[in-house]
C-alpha positions as MATLAB code, in Angstrom:
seq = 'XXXXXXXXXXXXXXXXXXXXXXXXXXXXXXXXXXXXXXXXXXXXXXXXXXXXXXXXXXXXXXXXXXXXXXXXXXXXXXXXXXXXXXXXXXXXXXXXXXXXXXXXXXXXXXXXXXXXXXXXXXXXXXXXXXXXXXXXXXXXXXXXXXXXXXXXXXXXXXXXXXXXXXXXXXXXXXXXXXXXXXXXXXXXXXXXXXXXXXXXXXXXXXXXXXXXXXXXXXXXXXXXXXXXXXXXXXXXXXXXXXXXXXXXXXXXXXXXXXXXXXXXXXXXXXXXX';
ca = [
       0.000    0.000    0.000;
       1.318    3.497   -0.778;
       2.470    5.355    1.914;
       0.215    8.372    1.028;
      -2.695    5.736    1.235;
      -1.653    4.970    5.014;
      -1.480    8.714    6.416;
      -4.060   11.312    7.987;
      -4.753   13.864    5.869;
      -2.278   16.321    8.065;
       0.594   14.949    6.331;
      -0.613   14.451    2.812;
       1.591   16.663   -0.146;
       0.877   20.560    0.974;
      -0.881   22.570   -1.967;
       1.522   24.766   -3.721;
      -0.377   27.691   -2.695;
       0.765   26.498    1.156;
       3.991   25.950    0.442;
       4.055   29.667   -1.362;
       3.272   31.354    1.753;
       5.278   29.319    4.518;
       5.640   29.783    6.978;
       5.213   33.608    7.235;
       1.901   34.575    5.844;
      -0.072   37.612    6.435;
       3.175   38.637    8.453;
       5.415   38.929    5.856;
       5.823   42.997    6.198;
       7.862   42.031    9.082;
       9.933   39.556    7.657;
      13.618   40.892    6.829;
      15.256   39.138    4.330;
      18.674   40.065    4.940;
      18.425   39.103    8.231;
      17.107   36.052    7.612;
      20.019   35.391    5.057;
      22.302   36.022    7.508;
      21.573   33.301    9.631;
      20.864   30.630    6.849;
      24.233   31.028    6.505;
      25.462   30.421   10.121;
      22.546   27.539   10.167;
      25.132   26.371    7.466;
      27.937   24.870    9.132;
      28.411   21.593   11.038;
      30.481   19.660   13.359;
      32.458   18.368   10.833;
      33.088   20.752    8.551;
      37.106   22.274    8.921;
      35.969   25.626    6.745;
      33.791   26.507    4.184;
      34.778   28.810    0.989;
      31.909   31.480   -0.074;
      31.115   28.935   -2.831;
      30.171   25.956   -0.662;
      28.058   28.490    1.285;
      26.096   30.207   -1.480;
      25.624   25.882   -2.688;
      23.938   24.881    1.221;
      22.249   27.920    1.337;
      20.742   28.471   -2.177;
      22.187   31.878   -2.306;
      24.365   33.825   -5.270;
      27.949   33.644   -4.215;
      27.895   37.370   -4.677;
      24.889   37.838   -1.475;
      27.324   35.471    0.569;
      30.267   37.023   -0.320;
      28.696   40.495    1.342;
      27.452   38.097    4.349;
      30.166   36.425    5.346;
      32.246   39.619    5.797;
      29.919   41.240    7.419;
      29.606   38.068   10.144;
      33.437   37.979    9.941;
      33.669   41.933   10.666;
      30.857   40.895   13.972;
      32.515   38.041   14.716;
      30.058   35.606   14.219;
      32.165   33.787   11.558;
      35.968   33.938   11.258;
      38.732   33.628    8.056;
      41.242   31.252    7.726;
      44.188   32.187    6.096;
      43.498   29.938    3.301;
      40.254   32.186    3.169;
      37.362   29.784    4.165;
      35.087   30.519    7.065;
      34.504   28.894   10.313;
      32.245   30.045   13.326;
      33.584   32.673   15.121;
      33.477   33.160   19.117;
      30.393   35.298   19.008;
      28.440   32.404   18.234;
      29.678   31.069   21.282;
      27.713   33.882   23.916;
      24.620   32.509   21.319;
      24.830   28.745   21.687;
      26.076   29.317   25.858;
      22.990   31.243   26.498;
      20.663   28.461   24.953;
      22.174   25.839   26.817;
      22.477   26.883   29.841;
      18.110   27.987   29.796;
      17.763   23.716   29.187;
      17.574   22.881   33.065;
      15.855   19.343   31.852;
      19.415   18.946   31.171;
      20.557   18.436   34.589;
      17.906   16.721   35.362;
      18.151   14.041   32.813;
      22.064   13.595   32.912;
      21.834   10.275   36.195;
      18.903    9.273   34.300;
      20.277    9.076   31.023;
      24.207    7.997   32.131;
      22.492    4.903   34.370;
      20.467    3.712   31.071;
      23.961    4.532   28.946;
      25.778    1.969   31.197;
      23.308   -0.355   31.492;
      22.219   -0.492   27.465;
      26.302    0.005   26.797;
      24.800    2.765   24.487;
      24.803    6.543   23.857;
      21.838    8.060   24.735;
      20.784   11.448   23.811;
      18.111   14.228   24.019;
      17.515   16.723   20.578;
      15.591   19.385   19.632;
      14.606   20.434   16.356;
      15.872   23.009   14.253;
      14.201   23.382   10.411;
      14.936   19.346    8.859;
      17.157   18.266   11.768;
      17.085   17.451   15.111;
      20.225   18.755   17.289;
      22.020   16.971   20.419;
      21.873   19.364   23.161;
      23.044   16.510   25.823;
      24.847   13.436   25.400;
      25.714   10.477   27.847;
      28.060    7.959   26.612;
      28.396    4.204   28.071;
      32.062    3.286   29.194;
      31.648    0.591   26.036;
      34.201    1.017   23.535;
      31.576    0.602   20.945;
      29.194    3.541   22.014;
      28.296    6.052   19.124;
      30.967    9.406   19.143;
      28.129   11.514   18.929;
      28.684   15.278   20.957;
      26.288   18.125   22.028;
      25.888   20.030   18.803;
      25.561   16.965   16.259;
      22.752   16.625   13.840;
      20.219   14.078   12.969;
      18.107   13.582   10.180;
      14.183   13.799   10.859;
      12.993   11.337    8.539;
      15.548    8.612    9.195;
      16.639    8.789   12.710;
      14.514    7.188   15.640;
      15.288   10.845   17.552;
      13.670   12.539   14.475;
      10.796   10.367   13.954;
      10.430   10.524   17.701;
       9.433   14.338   17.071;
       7.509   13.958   14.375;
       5.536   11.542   15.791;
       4.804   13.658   18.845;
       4.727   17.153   16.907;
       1.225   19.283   16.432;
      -0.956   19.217   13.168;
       0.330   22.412   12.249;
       4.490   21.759   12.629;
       4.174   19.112   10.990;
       2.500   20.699    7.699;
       5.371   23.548    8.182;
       7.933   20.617    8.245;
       6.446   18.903    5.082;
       6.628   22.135    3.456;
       9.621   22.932    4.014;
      11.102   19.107    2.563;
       8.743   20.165   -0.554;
      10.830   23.241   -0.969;
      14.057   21.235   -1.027;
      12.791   18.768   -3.595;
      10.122   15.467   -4.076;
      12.886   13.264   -2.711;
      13.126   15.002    0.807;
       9.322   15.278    0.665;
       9.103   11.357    0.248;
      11.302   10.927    2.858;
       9.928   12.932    5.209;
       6.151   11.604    4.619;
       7.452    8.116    5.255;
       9.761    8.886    8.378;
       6.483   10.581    9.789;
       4.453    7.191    8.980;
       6.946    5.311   10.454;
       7.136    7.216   13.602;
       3.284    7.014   14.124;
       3.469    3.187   13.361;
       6.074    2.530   15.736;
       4.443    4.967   18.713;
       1.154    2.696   18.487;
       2.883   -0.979   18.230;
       6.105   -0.151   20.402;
       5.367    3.400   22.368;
       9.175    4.229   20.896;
      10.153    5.206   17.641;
      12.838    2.712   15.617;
      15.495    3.587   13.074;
      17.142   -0.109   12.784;
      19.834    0.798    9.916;
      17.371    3.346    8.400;
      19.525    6.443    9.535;
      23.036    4.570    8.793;
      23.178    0.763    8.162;
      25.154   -0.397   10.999;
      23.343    1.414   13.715;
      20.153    0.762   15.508;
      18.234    3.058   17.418;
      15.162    3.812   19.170;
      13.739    7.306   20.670;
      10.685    8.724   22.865;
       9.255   12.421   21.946;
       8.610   14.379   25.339;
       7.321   17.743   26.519;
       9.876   18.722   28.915;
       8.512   20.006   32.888;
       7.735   23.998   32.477;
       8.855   23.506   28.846;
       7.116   24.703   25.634;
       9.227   22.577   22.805;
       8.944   19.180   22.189;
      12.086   17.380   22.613;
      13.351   13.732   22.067;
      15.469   11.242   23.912;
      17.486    8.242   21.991;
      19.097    5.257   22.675;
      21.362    3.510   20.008;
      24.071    1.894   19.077;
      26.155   -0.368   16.692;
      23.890   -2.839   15.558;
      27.237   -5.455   15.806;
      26.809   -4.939   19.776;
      23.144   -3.426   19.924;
      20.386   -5.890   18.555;
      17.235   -5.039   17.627;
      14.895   -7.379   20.045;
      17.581   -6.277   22.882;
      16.682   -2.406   22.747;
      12.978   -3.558   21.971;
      12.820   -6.109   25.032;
      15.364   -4.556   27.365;
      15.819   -1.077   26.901;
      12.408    0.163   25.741;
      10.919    0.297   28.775;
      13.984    2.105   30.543;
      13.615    4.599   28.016;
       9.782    5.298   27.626;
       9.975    5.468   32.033;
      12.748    8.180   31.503;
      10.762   10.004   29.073;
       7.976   10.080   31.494;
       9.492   11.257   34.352;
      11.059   14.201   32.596;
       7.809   15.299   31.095;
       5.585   14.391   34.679;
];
């Protein structure tokens, strides 16, 4: 059966006319586009990357090279991006004050840390919470078993919505609404990302209602299994998700099902209770 056939009509193919107007709308007079550009391009880098040149930029960010060349000196004169001498661009230190002051407003953070170290060690996984930003969920804590095998994933790493359990986790727990902006957005990008992004979301809602979890098992990279529990933090207003995975050589599939599953969906609860 087609996975449009097995959906609610929330997350059927937004109208063109929708995806035209996301996701400002009648507030589009206060929309400022070169603001906006601006931080595309800082939205642009990741954990891996050891410098970008104004052409990979103005590629990610579907922006004329001559627009980023203006943008990335004028973050580089702020600080908010800085020039190697070979003349790519990394993040600069202002970015830091940015990312600092985010982190240190996520108090679930502390109180997840025992919670999610105790079912690290006893899983002999990493285990994670994310939050979402655009088509990716990001790591804002991390506990790593003492296993030599455990995932070298770090506060600040990205996952995929539609193929990670952590992703799917949100979908599967986010509003009507977010997730028509979130479809949208995948349109934008091309039919591909779309597809992807409608089945991730059917996935997550068929693994809530047989499991209570999401799964990724090889979906997000071959040799890793996963699973994940959306949450609404205490006195929080975004959604987050918490993970558990691993390298499916020391991680099976019926072990994080049987064992771990439980562990996981309690922790969830008592961080949202």
């Amino acid at each position: 059966m087609p996975v449009s056939d097995t959906l609610p009509d929330d997350v059927q193919a937004p109208d063109a006319s929708d995806t035209a107007n996301a996701p400002r709308g009648a507030e589009e007079r206060y929309f400022i586009t070169a603001l906006a550009r601006g931080l595309e391009v800082l939205a642009c880098f990741r954990s891996a990357d050891k410098g970008l040149s104004n052409q990979q930029i103005a590629e990610r960010c579907g922006l004329p090279k001559s627009t980023v060349t203006r943008i990335t000196y004028t973050l580089t004169t702020l600080g908010y991006l800085a020039q190697e001498p070979g003349g790519r661009y990394t993040l600069g230190s202002a970015t830091l004050g940015l990312g600092s002051a985010m982190l240190a407003r996520l108090d679930i953070r502390q109180l997840a840390r025992p919670m999610m170290q105790e079912l690290a060690e006893f899983s002999g996984t990493t285990v994670s919470i994310a939050m979402r930003d655009r088509l990716s969920m990001i790591y804002v804590e991390v506990c790593r078993s003492s296993a030599a095998l455990a995932l070298a994933l770090q506060v600040g790493s990205r996952m995929p919505l539609a193929t990670s359990a952590i992703g799917r986790a949100y979908l599967a727990r986010a509003a009507e609404n977010e997730r028509r902006d979130i479809l949208s957005r995948s349109m934008e990008l091309d039919e591909t990302a779309f597809d992807a992004m409608r089945t991730g979301l059917a996935k997550g809602l068929s693994d809530y209602e047989t499991y209570g979890c999401t799964t990724s098992f090889g979906d997000w990279q071959k040799d890793v299994n996963g699973i994940a529990v959306g949450f609404m933090p205490i006195g929080g207003s975004q959604i987050m998700s918490i993970n558990c995975g691993g390298p499916s050589s020391s991680v099976s599939t019926a072990f994080l099902l049987d064992e771990v599953r439980p562990r996981l969906i309690e922790v969830a609860r008592r961080l949202e209770s």
